[in-house]
C-alpha positions in Angstrom: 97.6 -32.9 17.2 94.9 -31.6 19.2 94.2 -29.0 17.0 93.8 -30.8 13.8 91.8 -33.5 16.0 89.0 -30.2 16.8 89.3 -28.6 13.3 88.2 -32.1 11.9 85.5 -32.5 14.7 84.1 -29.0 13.8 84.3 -29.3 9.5 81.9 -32.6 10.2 79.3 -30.9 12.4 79.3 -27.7 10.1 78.3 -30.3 7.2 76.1 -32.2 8.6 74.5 -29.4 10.2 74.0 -27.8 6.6 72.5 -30.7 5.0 69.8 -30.7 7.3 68.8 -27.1 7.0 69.0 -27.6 2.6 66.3 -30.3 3.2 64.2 -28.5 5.6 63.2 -26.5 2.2 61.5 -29.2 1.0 59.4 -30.3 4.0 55.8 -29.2 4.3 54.5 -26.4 6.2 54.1 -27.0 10.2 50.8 -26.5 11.7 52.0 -25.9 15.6 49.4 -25.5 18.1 50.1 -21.9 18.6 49.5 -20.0 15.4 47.2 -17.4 15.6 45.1 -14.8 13.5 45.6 -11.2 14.1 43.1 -9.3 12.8 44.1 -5.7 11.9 41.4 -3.3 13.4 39.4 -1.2 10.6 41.2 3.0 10.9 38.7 5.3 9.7 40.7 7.7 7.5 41.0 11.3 8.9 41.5 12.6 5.5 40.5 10.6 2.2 42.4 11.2 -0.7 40.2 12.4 -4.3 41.3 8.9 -5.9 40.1 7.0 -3.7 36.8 4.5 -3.9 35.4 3.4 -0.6 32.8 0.5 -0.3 30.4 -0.9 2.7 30.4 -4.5 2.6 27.3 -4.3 4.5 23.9 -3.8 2.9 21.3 -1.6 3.8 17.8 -3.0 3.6 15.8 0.0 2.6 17.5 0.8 -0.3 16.8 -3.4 -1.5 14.3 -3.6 -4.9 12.2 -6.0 -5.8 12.5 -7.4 -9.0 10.6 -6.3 -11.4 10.0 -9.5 -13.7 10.9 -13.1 -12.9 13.3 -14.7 -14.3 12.6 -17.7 -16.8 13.5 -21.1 -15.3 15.6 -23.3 -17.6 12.8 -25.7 -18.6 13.5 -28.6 -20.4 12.4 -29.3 -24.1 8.9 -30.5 -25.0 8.1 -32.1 -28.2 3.9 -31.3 -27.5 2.2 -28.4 -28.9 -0.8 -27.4 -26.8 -4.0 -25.3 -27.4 -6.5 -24.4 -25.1 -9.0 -21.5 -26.1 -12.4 -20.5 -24.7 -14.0 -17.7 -26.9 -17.8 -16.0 -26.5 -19.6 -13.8 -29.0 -22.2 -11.6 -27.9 -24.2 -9.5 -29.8 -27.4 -7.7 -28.4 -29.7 -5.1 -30.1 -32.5 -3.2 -27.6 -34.8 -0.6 -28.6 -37.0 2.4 -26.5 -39.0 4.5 -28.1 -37.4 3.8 -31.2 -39.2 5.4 -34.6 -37.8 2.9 -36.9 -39.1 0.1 -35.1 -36.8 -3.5 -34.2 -37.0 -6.3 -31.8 -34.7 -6.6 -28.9 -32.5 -9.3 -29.3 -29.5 -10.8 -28.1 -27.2 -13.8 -30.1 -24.7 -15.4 -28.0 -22.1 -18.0 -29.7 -19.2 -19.9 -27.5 -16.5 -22.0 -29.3 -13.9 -24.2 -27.9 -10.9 -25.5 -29.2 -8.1 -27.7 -27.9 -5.0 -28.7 -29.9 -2.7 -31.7 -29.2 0.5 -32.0 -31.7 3.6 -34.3 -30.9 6.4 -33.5 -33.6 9.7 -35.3 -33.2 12.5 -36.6 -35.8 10.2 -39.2 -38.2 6.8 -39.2 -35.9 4.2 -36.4 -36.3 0.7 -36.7 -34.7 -1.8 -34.0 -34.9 -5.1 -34.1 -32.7 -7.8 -31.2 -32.5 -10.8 -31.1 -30.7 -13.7 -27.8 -31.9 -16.8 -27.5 -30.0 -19.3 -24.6 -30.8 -22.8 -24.0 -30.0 -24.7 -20.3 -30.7 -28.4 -19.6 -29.6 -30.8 -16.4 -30.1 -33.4 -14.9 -28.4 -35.6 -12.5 -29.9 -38.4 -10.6 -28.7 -42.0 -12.1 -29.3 -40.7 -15.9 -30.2 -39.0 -18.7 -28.6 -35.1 -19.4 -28.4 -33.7 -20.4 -31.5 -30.2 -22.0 -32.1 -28.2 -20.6 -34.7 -24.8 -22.9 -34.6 -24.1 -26.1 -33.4 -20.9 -28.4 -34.1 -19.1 -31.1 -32.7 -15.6 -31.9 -35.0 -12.5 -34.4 -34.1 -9.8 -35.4 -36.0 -6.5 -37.0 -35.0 -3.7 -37.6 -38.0 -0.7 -39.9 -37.3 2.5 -39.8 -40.2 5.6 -41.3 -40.4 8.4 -40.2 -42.5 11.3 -42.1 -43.7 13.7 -39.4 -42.8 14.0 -35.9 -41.6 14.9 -33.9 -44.8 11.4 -35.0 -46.4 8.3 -33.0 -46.2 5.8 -36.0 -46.8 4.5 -38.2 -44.6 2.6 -42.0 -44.4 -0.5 -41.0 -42.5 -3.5 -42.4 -41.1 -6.8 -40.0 -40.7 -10.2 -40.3 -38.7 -12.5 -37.4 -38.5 -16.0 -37.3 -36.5 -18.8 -34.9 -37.1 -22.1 -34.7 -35.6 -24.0 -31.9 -33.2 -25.3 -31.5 -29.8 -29.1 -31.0 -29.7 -32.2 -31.6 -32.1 -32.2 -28.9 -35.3 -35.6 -27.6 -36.6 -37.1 -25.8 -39.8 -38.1 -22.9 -37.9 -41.0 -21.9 -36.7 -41.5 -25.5 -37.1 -40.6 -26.8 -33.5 -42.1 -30.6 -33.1 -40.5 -32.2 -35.9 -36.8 -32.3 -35.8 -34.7 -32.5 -38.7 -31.2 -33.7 -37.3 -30.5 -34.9 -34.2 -27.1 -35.9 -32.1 -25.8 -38.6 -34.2 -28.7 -37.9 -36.9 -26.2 -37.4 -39.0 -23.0 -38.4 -37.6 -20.2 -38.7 -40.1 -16.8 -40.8 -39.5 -14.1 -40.8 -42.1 -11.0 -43.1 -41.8 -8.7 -43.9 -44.2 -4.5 -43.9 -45.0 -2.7 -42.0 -47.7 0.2 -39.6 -47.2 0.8 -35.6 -46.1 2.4 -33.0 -47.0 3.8 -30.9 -44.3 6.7 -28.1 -44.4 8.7 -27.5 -41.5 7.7 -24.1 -39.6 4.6 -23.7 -41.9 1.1 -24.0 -40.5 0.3 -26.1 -43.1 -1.2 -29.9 -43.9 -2.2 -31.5 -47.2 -3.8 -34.5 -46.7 -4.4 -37.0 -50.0 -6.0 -40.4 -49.0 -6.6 -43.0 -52.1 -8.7 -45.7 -49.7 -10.9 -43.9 -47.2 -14.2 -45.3 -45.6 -17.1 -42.6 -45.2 -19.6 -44.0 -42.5 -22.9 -42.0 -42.3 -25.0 -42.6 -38.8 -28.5 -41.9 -38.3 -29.5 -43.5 -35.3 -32.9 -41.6 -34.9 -36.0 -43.8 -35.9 -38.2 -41.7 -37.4 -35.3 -40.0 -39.9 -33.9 -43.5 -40.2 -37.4 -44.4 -41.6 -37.2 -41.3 -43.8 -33.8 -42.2 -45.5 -32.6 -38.8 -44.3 -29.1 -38.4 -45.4 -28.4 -41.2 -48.0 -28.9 -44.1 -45.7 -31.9 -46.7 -46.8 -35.1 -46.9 -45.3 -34.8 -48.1 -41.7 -31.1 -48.2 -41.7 -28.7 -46.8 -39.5 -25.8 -46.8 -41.1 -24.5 -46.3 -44.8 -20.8 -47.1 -45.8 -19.1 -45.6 -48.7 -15.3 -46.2 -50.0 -14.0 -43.0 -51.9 -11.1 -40.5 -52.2 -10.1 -37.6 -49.5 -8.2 -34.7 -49.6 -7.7 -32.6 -47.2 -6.2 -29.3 -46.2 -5.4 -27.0 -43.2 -3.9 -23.7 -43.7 -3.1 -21.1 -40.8 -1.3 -18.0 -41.6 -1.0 -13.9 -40.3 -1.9 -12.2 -43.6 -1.8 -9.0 -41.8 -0.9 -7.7 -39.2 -2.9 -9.1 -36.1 -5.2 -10.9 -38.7 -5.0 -14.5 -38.5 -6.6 -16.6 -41.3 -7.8 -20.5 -40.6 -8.5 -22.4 -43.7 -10.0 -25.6 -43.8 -11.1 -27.8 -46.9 -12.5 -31.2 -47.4 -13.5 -32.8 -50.6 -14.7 -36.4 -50.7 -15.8 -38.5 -54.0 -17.4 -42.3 -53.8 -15.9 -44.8 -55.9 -18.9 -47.3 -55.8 -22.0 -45.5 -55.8 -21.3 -41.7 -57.7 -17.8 -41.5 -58.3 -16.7 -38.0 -59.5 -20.0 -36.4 -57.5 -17.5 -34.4 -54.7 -18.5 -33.9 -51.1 -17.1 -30.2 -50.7 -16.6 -29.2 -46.6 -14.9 -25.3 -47.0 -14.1 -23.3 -43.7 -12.6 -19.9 -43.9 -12.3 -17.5 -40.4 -10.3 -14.6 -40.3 -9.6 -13.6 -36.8 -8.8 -10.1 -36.1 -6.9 -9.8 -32.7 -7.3 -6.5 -30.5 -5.1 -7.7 -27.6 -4.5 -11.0 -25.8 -8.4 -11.3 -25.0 -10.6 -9.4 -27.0 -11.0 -9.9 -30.9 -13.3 -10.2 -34.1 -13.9 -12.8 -36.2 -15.4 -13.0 -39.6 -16.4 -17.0 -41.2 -18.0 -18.5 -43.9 -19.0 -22.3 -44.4 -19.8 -23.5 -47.2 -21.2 -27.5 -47.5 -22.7 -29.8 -50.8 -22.9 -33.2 -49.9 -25.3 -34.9 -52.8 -27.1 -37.5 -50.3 -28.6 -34.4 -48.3 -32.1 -33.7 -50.6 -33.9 -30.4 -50.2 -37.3 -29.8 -51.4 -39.0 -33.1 -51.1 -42.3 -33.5 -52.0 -44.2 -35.9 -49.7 -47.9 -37.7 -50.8 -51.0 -37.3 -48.3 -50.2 -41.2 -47.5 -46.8 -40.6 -46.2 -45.3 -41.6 -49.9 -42.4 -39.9 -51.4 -43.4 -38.3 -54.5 -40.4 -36.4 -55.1 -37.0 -37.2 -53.1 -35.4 -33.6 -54.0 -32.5 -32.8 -54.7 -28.8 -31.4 -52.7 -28.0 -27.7 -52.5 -25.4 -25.9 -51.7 -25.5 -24.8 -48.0 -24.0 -21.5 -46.7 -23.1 -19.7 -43.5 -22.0 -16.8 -42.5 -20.9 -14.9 -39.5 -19.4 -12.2 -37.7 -18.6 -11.3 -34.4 -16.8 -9.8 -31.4 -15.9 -11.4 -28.3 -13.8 -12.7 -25.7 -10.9 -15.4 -26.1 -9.4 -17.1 -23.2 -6.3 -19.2 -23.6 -5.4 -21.8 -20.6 
């Protein structure tokens, strides 16, 4: 009896003892006070096998390069295109002793331009700013200027949707020049003047302009031509179409525009520009014709050439007026076609 009583006693511990150990499995990892890290001590090889590749962790400072070009930061997106240029021409001729005979001289012309364009889904607005001023000094006579310009223009269009090329757009343009202009050697009586003329154009229409193209046709049905002449004494002349002792004359006419940059060759940029402008009121079909051509032929990133012509008929500037002994117009004249040309080499600097 007593030993069936033990071998019961001893099948239940057995079990229960079993259970426990089957859900000890299960249990999470213990984290006793005493566990420790051993750290096995590095054993320099006596003899290293062919195969084998060892590495320092360490690194040695000496044999640390610099880099040689940064790398580009992620910058995010911008939806303005910017232009900043400074440019000089200087062109200078001296003689000594020379056989042939000359005049030492020396031309200098600076130009500025600065371009803001914001271009995103259905908005477009172009803005450009040219400033350009060129003087000569020659031997035995006074300083003479040889170009002078002041030109803004800002364009805003709106197309319907992003497939489209053409545009609703809405144009001004301002003209006029720094300092007084003479008929050399004539120097007391100017014939233009800052804001003698001054021209402002503003009008609507629509453009045409193709996606990655350096290209902008501008067609304007209703656009206002405002002439200034705020000098007295060419106000008092009429200079420029304006009426005797007027300041202002107003026209309503048709504009087109265009503006056309491309790299015919290689490092030879051309810049097109064309303007022609008719009246409806007063001499409709007479055109205003505003055509600026410059090839720019780049050497490197701050030296290049540049070769420009100009060409300007606007019928309301008379040449060859005849003037009486009393101060009467005999003769009002009549418009010519004007002309410049130019070529030089320079500096550029783009900021």
């Amino acid at each position: 009896m007593r030993v069936i009583c033990f071998s019961i006693l001893f099948l239940a511990f057995f079990s229960v003892h079993s259970q426990v150990n089957l859900l000890k499995v299960f249990e999470p990892d213990s984290t006793e006070a005493g566990f420790k890290v051993v750290r096995i001590k590095d054993v320099k090889l006596k003899y290293v096998p062919r195969s084998a590749k060892l590495t320092d962790p360490r690194t040695v400072l000496n044999r640390v390069k610099p880099l040689s070009r940064w790398y580009k930061r992620f910058k995010p997106q911008s939806f303005w295109d910017k232009v900043n240029e400074f440019g000089l021409n200087i062109n200078e001729v001296a003689f000594v002793n020379w056989n042939a005979g000359g005049d030492n001289s020396v031309s200098a012309l600076a130009n500025m331009r600065f371009v803001r364009n914001y271009k995103f889904r259905y908005l477009n607005w172009d803005n450009e700013v040219r400033l350009r001023y060129g003087l000569n000094a020659q031997e035995g006579r006074q300083l003479r200027k040889t170009d002078d310009q002041i030109r803004l223009s800002s364009t805003v269009g709106f197309r319907k949707d992003t497939i489209t090329n053409w545009y609703y757009s809405v144009k001004s343009t301002f003209n006029t020049q720094f300092s007084n202009g003479f008929k050399y050697p004539n120097r007391t009586t100017p014939i233009s003047r800052f804001m003698a003329p001054g021209y402002l154009f503003l009008g609507a229409g629509t453009s045409y302009i193709p996606e990655g193209k350096k290209f902008n046709l501008y067609i304007s049905p209703i656009t206002q031509k405002a002439t200034f002449v705020l000098d007295e004494n060419l106000s008092n002349q009429g200079a420029f179409g304006v009426e005797e002792g007027e300041h202002v004359f107003m026209e309503i006419g048709f504009l087109v525009t265009n503006t056309w940059e491309k790299e015919v060759l290689k490092n030879v940029i051309m810049n097109h520009r064309l303007s022609l402008y008719t009246d409806y009121l007063k001499s409709f079909g007479n055109i205003d014709v505003d055509w600026e051509v410059t090839f720019n032929l780049k050497v490197n990133d701050h030296i290049n050439a540049n070769i420009g012509t100009h060409l300007i008929y606007d019928n309301d500037i008379k040449f060859d007026e005849v003037v009486a002994n009393d101060g009467t117009i005999v003769d009002p004249g009549i418009a010519r076609i004007q002309f410049k040309q130019s070529l030089g080499v320079g500096l550029t600097y783009a900021f």
